[in-house]
Legacy VTK file of the C-alpha trace (Angstrom):
# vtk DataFile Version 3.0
C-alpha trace
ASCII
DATASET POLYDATA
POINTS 175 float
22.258 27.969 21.835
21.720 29.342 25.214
20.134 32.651 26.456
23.153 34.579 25.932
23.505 33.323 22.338
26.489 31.349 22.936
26.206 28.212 21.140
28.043 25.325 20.533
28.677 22.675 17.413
29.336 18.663 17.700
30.121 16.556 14.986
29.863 12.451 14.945
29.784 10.360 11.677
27.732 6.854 11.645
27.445 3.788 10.055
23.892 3.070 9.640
24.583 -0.406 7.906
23.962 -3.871 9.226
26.324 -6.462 8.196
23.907 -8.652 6.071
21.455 -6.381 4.198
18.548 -7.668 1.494
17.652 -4.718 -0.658
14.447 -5.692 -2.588
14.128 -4.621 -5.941
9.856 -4.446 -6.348
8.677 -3.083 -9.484
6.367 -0.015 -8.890
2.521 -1.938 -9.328
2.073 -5.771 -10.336
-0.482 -6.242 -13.270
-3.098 -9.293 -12.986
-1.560 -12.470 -14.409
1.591 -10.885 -14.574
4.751 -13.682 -14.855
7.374 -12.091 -13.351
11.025 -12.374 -11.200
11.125 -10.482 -8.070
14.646 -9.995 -7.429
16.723 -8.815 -4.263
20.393 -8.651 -3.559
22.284 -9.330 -0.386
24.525 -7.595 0.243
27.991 -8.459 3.223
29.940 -6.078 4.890
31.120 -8.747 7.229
34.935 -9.897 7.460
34.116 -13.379 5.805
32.153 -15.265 3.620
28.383 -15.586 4.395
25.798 -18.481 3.690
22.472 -18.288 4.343
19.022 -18.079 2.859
16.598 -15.602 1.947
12.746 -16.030 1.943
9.894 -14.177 0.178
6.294 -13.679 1.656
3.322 -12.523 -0.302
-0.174 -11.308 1.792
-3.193 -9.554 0.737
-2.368 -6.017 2.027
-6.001 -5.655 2.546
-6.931 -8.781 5.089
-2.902 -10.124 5.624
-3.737 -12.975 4.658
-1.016 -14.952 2.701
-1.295 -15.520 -0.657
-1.426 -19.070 -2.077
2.106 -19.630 -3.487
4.826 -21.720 -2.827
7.544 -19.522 -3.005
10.855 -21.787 -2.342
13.646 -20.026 0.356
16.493 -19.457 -2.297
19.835 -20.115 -0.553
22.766 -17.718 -0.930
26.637 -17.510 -0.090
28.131 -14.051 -0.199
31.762 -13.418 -0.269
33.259 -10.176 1.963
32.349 -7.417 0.967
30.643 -8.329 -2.116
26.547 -9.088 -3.132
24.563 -11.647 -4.560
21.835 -11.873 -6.311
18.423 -14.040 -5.174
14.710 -14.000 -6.821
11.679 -16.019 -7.239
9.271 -16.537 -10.160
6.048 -14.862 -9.712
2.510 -14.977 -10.809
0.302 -12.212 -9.531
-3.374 -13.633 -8.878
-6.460 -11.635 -9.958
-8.589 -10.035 -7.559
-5.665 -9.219 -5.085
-5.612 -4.995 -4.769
-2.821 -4.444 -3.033
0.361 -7.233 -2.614
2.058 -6.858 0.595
5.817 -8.331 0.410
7.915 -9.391 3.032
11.544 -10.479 2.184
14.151 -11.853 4.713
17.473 -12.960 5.146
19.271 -14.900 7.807
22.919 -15.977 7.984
23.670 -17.557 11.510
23.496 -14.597 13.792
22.768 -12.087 10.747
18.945 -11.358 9.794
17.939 -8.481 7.879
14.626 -7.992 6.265
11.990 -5.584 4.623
8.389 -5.289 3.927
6.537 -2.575 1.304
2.944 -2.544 -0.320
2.456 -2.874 -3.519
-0.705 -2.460 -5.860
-1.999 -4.679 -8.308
-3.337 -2.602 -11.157
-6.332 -4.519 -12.982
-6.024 -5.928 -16.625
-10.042 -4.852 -17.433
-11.174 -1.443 -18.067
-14.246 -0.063 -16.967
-16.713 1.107 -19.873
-19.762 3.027 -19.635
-22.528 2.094 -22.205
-25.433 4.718 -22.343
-28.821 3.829 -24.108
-31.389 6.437 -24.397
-34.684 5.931 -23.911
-36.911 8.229 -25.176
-40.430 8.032 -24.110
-42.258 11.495 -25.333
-46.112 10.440 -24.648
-48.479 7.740 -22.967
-48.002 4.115 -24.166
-45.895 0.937 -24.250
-42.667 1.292 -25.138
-39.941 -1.450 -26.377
-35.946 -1.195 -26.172
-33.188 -4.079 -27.078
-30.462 -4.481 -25.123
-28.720 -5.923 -27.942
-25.188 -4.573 -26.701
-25.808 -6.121 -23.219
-27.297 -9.318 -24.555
-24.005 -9.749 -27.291
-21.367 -9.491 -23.866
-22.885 -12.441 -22.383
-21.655 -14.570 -25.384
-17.757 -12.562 -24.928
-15.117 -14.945 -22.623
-13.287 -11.647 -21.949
-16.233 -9.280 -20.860
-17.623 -9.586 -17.060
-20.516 -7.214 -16.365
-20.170 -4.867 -13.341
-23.746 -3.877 -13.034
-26.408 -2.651 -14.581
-28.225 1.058 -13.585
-31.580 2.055 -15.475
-31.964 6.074 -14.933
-34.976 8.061 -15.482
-35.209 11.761 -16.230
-38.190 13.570 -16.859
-35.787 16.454 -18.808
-32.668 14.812 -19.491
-31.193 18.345 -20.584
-30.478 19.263 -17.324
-28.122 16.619 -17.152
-25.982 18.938 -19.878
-26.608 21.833 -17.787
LINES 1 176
175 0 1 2 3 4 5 6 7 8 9 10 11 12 13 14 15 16 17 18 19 20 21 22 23 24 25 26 27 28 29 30 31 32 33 34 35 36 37 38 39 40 41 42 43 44 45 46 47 48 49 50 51 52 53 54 55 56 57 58 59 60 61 62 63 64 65 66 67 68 69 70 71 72 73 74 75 76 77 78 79 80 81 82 83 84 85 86 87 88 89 90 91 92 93 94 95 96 97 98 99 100 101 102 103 104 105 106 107 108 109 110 111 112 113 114 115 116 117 118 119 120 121 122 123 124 125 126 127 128 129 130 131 132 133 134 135 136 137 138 139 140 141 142 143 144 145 146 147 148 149 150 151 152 153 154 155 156 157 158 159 160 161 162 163 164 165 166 167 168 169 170 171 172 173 174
């Protein structure tokens, strides 16, 4: 509007479509050792039929670094107008936070692509064992560590560390 309050109104419509589109369909996290199929569709708006391929990148979100899989290009012929579906077996590797995926599509002069983070949500759970120690008067004391000595023998349990804390009046820990 202007000083004098006059204003003034435009209206314009758009297309904000290309015509060769790969929508990615990524589930919301990956889980360690998950087996999965990431899927995508492409999708034509142009006046013919359309052949091409479309090709899926994996990188540690973390250090881009790509991720050791072979993932084969999966080719794809679209009619006018219409979709098709493309997708590629995964395995998600442990130790991988974050999996950063990039998925293309070309079809002669036609490329469309798109690129999101997604986490990788661990399969262990973090447990807190707590020992107490008491130690009242002067002397030697002995303690087992039966619990932590028993997780050595487990395949499935991997120790995160080990913290020994002293308190002169543990209550104040409760306070």
């Amino acid at each position: 509007h202007t000083q004098d309050l006059e204003i003034g109104h435009i209206r314009k419509e758009l297309v904000t479509s290309k015509e060769l589109m790969i929508v990615p369909n990524p589930p919301r996290f990956f889980r360690e050792g998950d087996h999965i199929e990431f899927s995508a569709k492409v999708v034509s708006l142009n006046e013919s039929v359309v052949s091409g391929e479309a090709v899926l990148e994996l990188f540690d979100a973390l250090t881009m670094k790509p991720l050791a899989m072979t993932l084969p290009q999966r080719d794809f012929t679209v009619d006018q107008g219409q979709s098709a579906q493309v997708s590629w077996p995964l395995t998600i590797p442990e130790g991988v936070g974050v999996i950063l995926y990039r998925v293309k599509a070309e079809a002669g002069n036609f490329k469309d692509g798109e690129e999101q983070a997604v986490p990788v949500l661990p399969n262990r759970i973090m447990v807190t064992e707590t020992l107490p120690l008491p130690v009242n008067k002067k002397g030697t004391r002995e303690f087992s560590f039966t619990k932590l000595i028993q997780s050595e023998e487990s395949e499935s349990i991997s120790n995160h560390k080990l913290t020994l804390e002293f308190s002169s009046n543990p209550v104040w820990y409760a306070v």
